[in-house]
C-alpha positions, 0 to 999 in steps of 0.5 A: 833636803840634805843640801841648801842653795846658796840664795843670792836674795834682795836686801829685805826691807823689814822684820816682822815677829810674831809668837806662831808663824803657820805656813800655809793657808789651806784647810790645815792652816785656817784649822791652825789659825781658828784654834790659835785665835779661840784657845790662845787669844793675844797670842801674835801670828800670820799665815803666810800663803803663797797663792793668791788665795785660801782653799790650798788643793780647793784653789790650785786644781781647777780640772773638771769635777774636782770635789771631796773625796771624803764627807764633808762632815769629817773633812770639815772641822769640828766646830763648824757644821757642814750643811751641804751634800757630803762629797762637796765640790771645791767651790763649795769647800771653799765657801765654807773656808771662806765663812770660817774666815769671815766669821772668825776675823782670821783675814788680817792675819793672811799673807797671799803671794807669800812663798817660804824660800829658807827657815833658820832656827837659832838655839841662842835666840831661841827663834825661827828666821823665815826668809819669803818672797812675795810673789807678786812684787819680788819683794824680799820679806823676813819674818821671826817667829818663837813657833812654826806651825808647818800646815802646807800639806804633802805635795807639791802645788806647782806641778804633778807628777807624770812619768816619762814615756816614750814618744811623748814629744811626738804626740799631736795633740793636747797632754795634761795634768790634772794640776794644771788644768789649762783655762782654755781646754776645749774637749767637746767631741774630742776623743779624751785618753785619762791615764790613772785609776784613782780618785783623780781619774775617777772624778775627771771621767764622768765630769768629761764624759757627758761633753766629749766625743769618747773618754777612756781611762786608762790603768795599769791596775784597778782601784778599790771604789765604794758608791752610795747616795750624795746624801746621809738620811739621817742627817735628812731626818734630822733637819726635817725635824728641824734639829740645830744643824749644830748637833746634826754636824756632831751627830753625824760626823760620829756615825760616820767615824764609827762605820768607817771604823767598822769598814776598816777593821773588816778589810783588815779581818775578813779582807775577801767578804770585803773584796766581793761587796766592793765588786758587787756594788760595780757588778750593780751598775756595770752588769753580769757581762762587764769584765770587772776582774780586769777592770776593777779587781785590784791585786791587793787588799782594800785600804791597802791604798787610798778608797775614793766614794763615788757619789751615786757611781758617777763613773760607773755610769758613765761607762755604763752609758757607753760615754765612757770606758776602761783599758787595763793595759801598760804603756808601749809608747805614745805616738803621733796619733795617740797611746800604743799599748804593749798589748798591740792594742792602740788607742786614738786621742786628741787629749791625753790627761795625766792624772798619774799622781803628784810629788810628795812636798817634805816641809813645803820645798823648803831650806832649812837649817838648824843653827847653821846646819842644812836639814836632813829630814830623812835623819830624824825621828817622828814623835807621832807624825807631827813633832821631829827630833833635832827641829826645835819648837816646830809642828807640821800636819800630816792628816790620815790615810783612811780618814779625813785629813781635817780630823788630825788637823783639829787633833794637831790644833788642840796639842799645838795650842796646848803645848803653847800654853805647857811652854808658858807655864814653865817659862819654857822658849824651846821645846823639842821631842828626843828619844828617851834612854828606854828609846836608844835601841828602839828599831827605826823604820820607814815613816810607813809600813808598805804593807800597810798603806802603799800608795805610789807617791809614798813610796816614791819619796820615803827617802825624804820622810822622816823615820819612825819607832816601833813604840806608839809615840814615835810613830804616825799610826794613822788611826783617828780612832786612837789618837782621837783619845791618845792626842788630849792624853799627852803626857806634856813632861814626859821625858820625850820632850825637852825643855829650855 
């Protein structure tokens, strides 16, 4: 980010002003715009989306089996109730958006085919230049706006991640991402290798499994996983005494909080009574014989990385049923044939699934510059994990770890509209977060302790994330269960804001 193309651009044919421009059309931006629309009415804005669609990971991934990986009680707003099984497929996440949608009149507010390429922020006019190409057209469209709202989330759409192997050219048959899954991928009897050991790997096993001749997942080192019933009986005994699914939603949503609240303290005070009830619960479907301590004994403690449900143990059963089955080995080289390991071992395929990760997205791949100046986003310092010193009148979602990304979304609505509101009564056109003179000598660190939360994409690109604080405030600490009392409690004329 610390570099700016030079963009040869077709002459724009129109600009187009609005109070708050949200980029993104994902379950953060239709979050953005129903806050915007029921807390801030006769405010002007647009969410610009450069799919042809809504839905953001619910539209793009198309690979067999693609569904939550959190309830959607937390994953799904607050002021919408959730009415379905809780770890939902992306068809039915997006029936959901599209309901918030149609009910809520945010469609004429949605621009599809809308891809950011440049935002310029000027001090002297107090506005954001967006520069955007529609997709569909090649048109050159200009938008400004007094407020962005970064709702595009954290990875790049248009491609995955997958390492560069050995031999990978050489190989004869089909390699895929789980990003671009191909329409016209035929596995049925085919010997299928799914290289990865998280929630995408996890998903796409037992989806293939039952088709396929044989699917293998193979890892370089296991996952945590917990299973349990599609299903929350309570939330079933609420609505069989016909209770308004408006306070089952609430009710369950705050049970379901309050247990991953308690889970999450126990990885954290008894890290190894934790460990064994994790691995009991494979030992459950897999048997006493099956080698867990290979397959499914991580190295490190639980939460450390990102813990996927595994609805009624899909994957487990899977391989339980022989359909399907784990290699916990490193990769040699590919070959014409399939995988040699660096075991000796050999594994045989005729698709080869890359579900490796992804590439972190810092602000959407976009150019920015701050009066004339490229961005170097790495240079600035958080104000908890949403606002950036040096960016004037700008947000982004960033959602949790260990929770449900949509809860911080609706944390971030409820302060973005808000501040909007602080703005306008002060008179105020700019509003930035700097660091107080109590902060000058405050240490900057990664956006993340690794010793707290260590995913690979994250280490990947912390070079391009932004730094933090050692005090509360300048810092995302990834906990839900304060901010969810911290965010409303923003002091808005603390001095860490600085208005003009």
């Amino acid at each position: 980010m610390s570099e700016i193309a030079t963009l040869t651009r077709p002459a724009t044919s129109r600009t187009e002003h609005v109070d708050v421009l949200i980029v993104g059309a994902g379950i953060s931006g239709i979050g953005g715009a129903y806050h915007l629309t029921h807390q801030r009415p006769g405010t002007s804005y647009v969410v610009l989306e450069s799919q042809d669609s809504f839905g953001g990971t619910w539209w793009t991934h198309k690979y067999p089996g693609i569904r939550s990986d959190s309830d959607l009680y937390t994953f799904g707003y607050r002021f919408k109730p959730w009415t379905g099984t809780p770890i939902a497929t992306a068809e039915e996440i997006r029936k959901y958006m599209g309901e918030v949608i149609e009910e809520n009149g945010l469609a004429p507010h949605i621009r599809y085919h809308h891809r950011i390429d440049h935002a310029a922020w000027s001090s002297k006019d107090n506005l954001w230049t967006i520069d955007a190409t529609r997709t569909d057209t090649g048109e050159a469209v200009r938008f400004t706006t007094n407020f962005l709202w970064m709702c595009q989330g954290y990875y790049r759409h248009a491609e995955g991640y997958t390492p560069d192997w050995p031999g990978m050219e050489r190989f004869k048959g089909r390699i895929v991402h789980p990003q671009s899954w191909p329409e016209d991928l035929d596995y049925t009897g085919k010997k299928v290798i799914v290289i990865g050991s998280g929630a995408t790997a996890a998903t796409v096993v037992p989806a293939m499994a039952p088709t396929a001749g044989h699917v293998t997942m193979l890892q370089r080192s296991p996952t945590y996983f917990r299973t349990g019933r599609n299903a929350i009986e309570i939330a079933d005994e609420l609505r069989a005494l016909k209770i308004d699914e408006s306070w089952i939603h609430e009710i369950v949503r705050r049970k379901i909080l309050h247990d991953q609240a308690v889970f999450t303290r126990r990885t954290f005070d008894e890290p190894e009574v934790v460990r064994q009830e994790l691995l009991n619960n494979v030992r459950s479907y897999l048997g006493p014989d099956y080698d867990v301590a290979t397959h499914f004994t991580p190295g490190y403690r639980p939460w450390r990385q990102r813990l996927a449900f595994i609805p009624d143990g899909d994957l487990f059963q899977g391989i339980a049923s022989g359909k399907a089955s784990v290699v916990t080995d490193e990769i040699e080289h590919f070959d014409e044939a399939g995988i040699q390991l660096k075991s000796g071992k050999h594994l045989a395929a005729d698709i080869i699934v890359t579900a490796t990760g992804f590439h972190l997205n810092v602000l959407g791949d976009i150019a920015f510059e701050i009066d004339g100046k490229p961005l170097d986003f790495h240079e600035t310092v958080t104000y908890r994990g949403m606002m950036f010193t040096g960016m004037p009148n700008m947000v982004w979602v960033f959602g949790y770890f260990r929770a449900s990304w949509t809860l911080r979304a609706d944390l971030v609505g409820d302060f973005v509209c808000r501040l909007l509101g602080h703005m306008e009564s002060r008179g105020a056109k700019r509003v930035e977060v700097a660091l107080r003179p109590e902060d000058k000598d405050m240490p900057l660190l990664p956006w993340i302790d690794p010793e707290n939360f260590n995913p690979g994409y994250l280490m990947r690109g912390m070079h391009l994330l932004p730094k933090r604080g050692d005090k509360p405030e300048w810092q995302h600490n990834q906990d839900y269960w304060s901010e969810k009392d911290a965010f409303p409690a923003i002091d808005l004329d603390d001095a860490a804001f600085v208005y003009r």
